[in-house]
C-alpha positions in Angstrom: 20.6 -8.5 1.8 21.3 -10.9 -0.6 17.8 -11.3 -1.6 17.2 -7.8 -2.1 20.2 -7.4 -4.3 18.4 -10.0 -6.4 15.8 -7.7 -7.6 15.8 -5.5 -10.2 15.3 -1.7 -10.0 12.8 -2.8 -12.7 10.9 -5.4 -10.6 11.1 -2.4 -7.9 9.2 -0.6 -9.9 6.3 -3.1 -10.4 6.2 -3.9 -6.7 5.4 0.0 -5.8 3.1 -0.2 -8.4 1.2 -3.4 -7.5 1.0 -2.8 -4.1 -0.4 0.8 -5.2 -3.1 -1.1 -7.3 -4.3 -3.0 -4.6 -5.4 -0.8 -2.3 -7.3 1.1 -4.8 -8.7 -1.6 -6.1 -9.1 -3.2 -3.0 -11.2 -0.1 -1.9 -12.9 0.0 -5.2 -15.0 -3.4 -4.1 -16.4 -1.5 -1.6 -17.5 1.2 -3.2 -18.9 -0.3 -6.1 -20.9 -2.9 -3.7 -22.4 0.3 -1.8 -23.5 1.7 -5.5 -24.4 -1.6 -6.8 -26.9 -1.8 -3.8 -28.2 1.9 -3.6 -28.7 1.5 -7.6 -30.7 -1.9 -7.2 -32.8 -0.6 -4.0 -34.6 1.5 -7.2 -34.5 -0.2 -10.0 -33.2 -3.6 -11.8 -30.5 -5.6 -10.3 -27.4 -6.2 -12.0 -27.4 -9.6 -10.5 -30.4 -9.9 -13.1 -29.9 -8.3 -15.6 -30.5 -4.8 -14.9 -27.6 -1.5 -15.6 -29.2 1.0 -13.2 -25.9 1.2 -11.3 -25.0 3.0 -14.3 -27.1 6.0 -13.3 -25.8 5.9 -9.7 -22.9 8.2 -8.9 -21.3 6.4 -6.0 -20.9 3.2 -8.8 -18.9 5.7 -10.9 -16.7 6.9 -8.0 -15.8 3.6 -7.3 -15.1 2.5 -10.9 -13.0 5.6 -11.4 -11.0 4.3 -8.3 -10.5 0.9 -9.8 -9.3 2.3 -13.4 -6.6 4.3 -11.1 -5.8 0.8 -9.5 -5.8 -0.6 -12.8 -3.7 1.9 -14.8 -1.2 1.1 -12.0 -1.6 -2.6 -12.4 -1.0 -2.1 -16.0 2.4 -0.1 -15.5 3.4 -2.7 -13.1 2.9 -5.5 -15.5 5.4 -3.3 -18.2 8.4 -3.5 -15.4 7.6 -7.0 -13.7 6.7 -9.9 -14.6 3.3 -11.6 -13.7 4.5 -14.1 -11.6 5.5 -11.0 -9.0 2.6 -8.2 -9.9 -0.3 -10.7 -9.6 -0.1 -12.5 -6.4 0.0 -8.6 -4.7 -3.4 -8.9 -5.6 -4.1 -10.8 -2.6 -3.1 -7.5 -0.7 -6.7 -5.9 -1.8 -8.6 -8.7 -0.7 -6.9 -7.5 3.0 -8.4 -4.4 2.3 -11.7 -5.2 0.9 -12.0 -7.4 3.6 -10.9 -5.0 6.3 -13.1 -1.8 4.5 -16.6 -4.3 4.4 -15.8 -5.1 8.0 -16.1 -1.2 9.0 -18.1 0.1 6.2 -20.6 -2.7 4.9 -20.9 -4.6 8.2 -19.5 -7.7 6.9 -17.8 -9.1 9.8 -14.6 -10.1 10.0 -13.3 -13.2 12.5 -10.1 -13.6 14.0 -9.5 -16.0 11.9 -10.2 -14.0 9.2 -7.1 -11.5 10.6 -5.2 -14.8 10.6 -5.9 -14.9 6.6 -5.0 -11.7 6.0 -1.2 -12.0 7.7 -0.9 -15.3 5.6 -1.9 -13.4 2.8 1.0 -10.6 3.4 3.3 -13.4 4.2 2.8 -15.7 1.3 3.5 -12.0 -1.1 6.9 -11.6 0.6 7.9 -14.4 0.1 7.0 -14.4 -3.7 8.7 -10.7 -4.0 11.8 -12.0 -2.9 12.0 -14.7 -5.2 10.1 -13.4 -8.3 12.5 -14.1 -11.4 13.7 -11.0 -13.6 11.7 -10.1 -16.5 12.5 -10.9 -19.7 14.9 -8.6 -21.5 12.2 -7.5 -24.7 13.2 -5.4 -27.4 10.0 -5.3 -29.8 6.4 -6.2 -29.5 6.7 -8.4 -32.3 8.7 -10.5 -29.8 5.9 -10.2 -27.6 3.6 -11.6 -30.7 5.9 -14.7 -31.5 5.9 -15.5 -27.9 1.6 -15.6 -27.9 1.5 -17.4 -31.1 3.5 -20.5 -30.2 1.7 -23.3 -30.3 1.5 -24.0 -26.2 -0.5 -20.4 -26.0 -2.7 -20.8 -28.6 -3.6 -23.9 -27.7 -4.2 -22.5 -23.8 -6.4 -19.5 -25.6 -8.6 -22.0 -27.3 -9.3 -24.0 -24.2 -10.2 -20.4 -22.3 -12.2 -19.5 -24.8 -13.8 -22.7 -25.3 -14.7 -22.9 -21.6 -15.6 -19.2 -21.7 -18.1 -19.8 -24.5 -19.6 -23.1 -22.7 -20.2 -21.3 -19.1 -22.3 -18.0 -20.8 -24.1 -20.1 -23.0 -24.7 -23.0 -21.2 -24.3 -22.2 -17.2 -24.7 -18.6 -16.7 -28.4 -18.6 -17.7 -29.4 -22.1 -15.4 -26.5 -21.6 -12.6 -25.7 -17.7 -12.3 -27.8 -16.5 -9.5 -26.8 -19.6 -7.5 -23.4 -20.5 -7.6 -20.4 -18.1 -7.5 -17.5 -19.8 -9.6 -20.2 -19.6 -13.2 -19.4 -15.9 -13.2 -15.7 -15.3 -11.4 -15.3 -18.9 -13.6 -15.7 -16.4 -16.6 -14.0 -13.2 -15.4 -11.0 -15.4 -14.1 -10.2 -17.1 -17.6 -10.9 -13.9 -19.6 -9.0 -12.4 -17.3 -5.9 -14.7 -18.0 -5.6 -13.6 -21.6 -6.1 -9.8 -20.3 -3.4 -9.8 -18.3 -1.2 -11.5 -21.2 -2.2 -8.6 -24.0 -1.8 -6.3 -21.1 1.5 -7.0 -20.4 2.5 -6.5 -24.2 0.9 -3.5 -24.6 2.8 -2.2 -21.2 5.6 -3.6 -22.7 5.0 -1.6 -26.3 4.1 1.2 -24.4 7.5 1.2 -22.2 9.5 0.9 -25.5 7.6 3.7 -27.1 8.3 6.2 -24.3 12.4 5.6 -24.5 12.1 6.2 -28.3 11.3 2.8 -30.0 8.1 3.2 -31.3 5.6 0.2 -31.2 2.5 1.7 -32.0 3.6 1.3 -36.0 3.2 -2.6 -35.7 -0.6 -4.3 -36.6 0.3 -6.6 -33.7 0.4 -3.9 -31.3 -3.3 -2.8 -31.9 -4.3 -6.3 -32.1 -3.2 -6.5 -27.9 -5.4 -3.1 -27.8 -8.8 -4.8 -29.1 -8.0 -8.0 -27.1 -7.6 -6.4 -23.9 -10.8 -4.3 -24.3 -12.5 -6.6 -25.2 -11.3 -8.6 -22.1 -12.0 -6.2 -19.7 -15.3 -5.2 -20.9 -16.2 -9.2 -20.4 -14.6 -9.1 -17.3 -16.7 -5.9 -15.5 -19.7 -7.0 -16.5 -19.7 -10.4 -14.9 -17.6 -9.1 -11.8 -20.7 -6.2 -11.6 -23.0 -9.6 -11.3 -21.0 -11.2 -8.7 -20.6 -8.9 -6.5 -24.6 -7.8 -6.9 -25.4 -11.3 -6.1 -22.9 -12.9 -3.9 -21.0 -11.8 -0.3 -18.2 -9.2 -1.1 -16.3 -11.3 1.1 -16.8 -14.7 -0.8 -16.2 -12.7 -4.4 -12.9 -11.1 -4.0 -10.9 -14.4 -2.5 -12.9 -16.6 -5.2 -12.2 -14.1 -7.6 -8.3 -13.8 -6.7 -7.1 -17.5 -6.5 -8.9 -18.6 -9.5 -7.1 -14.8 -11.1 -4.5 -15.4 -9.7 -3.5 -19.3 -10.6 -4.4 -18.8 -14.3 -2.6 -16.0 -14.8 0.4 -17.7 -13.6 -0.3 -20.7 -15.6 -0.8 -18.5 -18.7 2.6 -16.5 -17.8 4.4 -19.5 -17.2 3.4 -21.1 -20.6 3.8 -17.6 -23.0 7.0 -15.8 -21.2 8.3 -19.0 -19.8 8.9 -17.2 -16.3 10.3 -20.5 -14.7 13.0 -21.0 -17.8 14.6 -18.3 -16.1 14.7 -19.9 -12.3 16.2 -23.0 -10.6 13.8 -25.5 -9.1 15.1 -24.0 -5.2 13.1 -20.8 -6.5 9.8 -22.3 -7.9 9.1 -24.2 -5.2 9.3 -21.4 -2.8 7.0 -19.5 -4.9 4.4 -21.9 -4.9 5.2 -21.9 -1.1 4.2 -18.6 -1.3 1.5 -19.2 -3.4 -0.2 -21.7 -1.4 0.1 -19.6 1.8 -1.8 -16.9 0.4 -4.5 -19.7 -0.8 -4.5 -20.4 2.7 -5.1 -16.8 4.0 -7.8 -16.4 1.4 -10.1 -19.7 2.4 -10.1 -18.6 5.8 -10.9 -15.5 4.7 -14.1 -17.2 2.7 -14.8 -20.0 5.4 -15.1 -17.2 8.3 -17.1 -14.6 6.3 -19.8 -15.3 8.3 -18.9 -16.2 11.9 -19.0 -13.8 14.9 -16.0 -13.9 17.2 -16.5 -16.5 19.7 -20.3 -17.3 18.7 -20.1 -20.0 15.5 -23.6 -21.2 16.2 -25.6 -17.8 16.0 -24.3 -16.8 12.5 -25.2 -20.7 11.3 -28.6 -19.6 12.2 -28.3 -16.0 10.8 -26.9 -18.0 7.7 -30.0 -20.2 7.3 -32.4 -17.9 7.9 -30.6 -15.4 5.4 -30.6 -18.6 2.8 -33.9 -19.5 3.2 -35.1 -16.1 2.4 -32.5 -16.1 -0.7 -31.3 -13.1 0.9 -28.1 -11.8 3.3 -28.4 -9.5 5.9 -27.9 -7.1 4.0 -30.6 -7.7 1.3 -27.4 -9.6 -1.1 -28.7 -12.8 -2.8 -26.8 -15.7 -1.0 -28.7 -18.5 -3.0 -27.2 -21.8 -3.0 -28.4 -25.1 -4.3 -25.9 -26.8 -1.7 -27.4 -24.7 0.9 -30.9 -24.9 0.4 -30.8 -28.6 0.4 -28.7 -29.1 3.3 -31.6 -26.8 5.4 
């Protein structure tokens, strides 16, 4: 009881909402991956290039369904702080997993149940010991807090190493290793969550009657975060065209997931406001549901109780440079181990 008391009818708030925002975005992934196919079976890939899915339907249904998820993540980041709303992520990789087991015919391993209840277990325990948020009166606050020297110099590196991986590795590496593209929607996706949080937070303060939207600095966190997220759906569009739904969305989530916290932790200094006994149990947390998600990604391809014939369906789908399911799997790893 004592740990319930510790949380805020504000963090409350955020937790409903996260967990609300990952099942729709959770069921978004599939959705999207059953457009993203249909659009590509007649005409241009998105894995290459192409934008057909934008003429596909079933692509805008699930879009639609992750802007819901979305708009709740965003109202969830204005009441809690990141450390608490961003880990719930890992509860839409349960359902993306569980929804491309039934509806894409991705299979799913016991082991890969065992992932998800890790998963759920390592997100408890984070709720229960997610610090307060920070008491914030103005967006400018917001703004000093982003233009301390520690941020900025964390934004350069990002967009430094965002800069190097289109230019330099997307073109050469894209179709054939996962991280180049979740590597770019990951770290752009580190700052988005940052201006999204101060526009939640200028949002929230507008709506009881301080109004924010008369400060420059709050439509400077407007442009960032669409520019973000338009950076971000376009290389999440090409992972998922290209690579296992199962091996996007846990990639996708840890490497999310751990620089958001790093980039929460350096511009609200979340752990300034915890002792050492609660950090540590959050990265307890943490590191459980890192567990739940690599067995999630190491079983994405083995059939309950027969290891050896998806090996062989895996080879045969590599050498092909294609899944079962007609998804470019190519890997330079792979294809020189067979």
């Amino acid at each position: 009881m004592d740990s319930y008391k510790g949380m805020s009818s504000d963090n409350i708030k955020g937790l409903v909402l996260a967990l609300s925002s990952s099942f729709f975005i959770g069921a978004s992934f599939i959705v999207k991956k059953k457009g993203l196919k249909k659009a590509g079976a007649s005409g241009v890939r998105a894995g290459v290039g192409g934008y057909s899915y934008l003429y596909e339907p079933l692509w805008w249904v699930g879009m639609i369904t992750m802007v819901v998820g979305e708009i709740a993540n965003f109202a969830a980041y204005a009441f809690a702080p990141a450390i608490l709303v961003t880990p719930l992520g890992a509860l839409s990789i349960i359902i993306s997993a569980a929804l491309a087991h039934i509806i894409l015919r991705e299979k799913l391993h016991i082991f890969g149940v065992l992932g998800c209840i890790l998963c759920v277990v390592g997100s408890t325990t984070i709720v229960l010991h997610a610090p307060p948020e920070r008491e914030i009166e103005s967006v400018k606050e917001v703004w000093d807090l982003a233009t301390e020297p520690a941020f900025l110099l964390y934004a350069a590196l990002v967009i430094a190493a965002v800069f190097t991986l289109v230019v330099h590795f997307v073109p050469q590496y894209g179709q054939t290793h996962v991280m180049v593209y979740i590597g770019v929607c990951s770290l752009v996706g580190s700052l988005s969550v940052m201006s999204v949080k101060a526009l939640g937070i200028a949002l929230k303060l507008t709506f009881s009657g301080m109004n924010q939207l008369i400060y420059p600095q709050t439509w400077a966190f407007i442009m960032v975060v669409g520019t973000c997220v338009i950076t971000q759906m376009n290389y999440l569009n090409k992972a998922l065209d290209t690579f296992n739904t199962a091996v996007v969305s846990p990639i996708y989530y840890v490497m999310f997931t751990s620089l958001t916290i790093l980039a929460s932790v350096i511009m609200f200094k979340d752990w300034d406001r915890q002792n050492p006994t609660q950090i540590v149990t959050e990265m307890c947390g943490f590191v459980t549901i890192l567990g739940g998600t690599f067995l999630l990604h190491r079983t994405k391809d083995m059939v309950d109780g027969s290891p050896s014939l998806s090996s062989r369906h895996s080879k045969l789908s590599e050498e092909d440079n294609f899944d079962l399911e007609g998804i470019p799997l190519r890997s330079a790893e792979s294809l020189r181990s067979s």
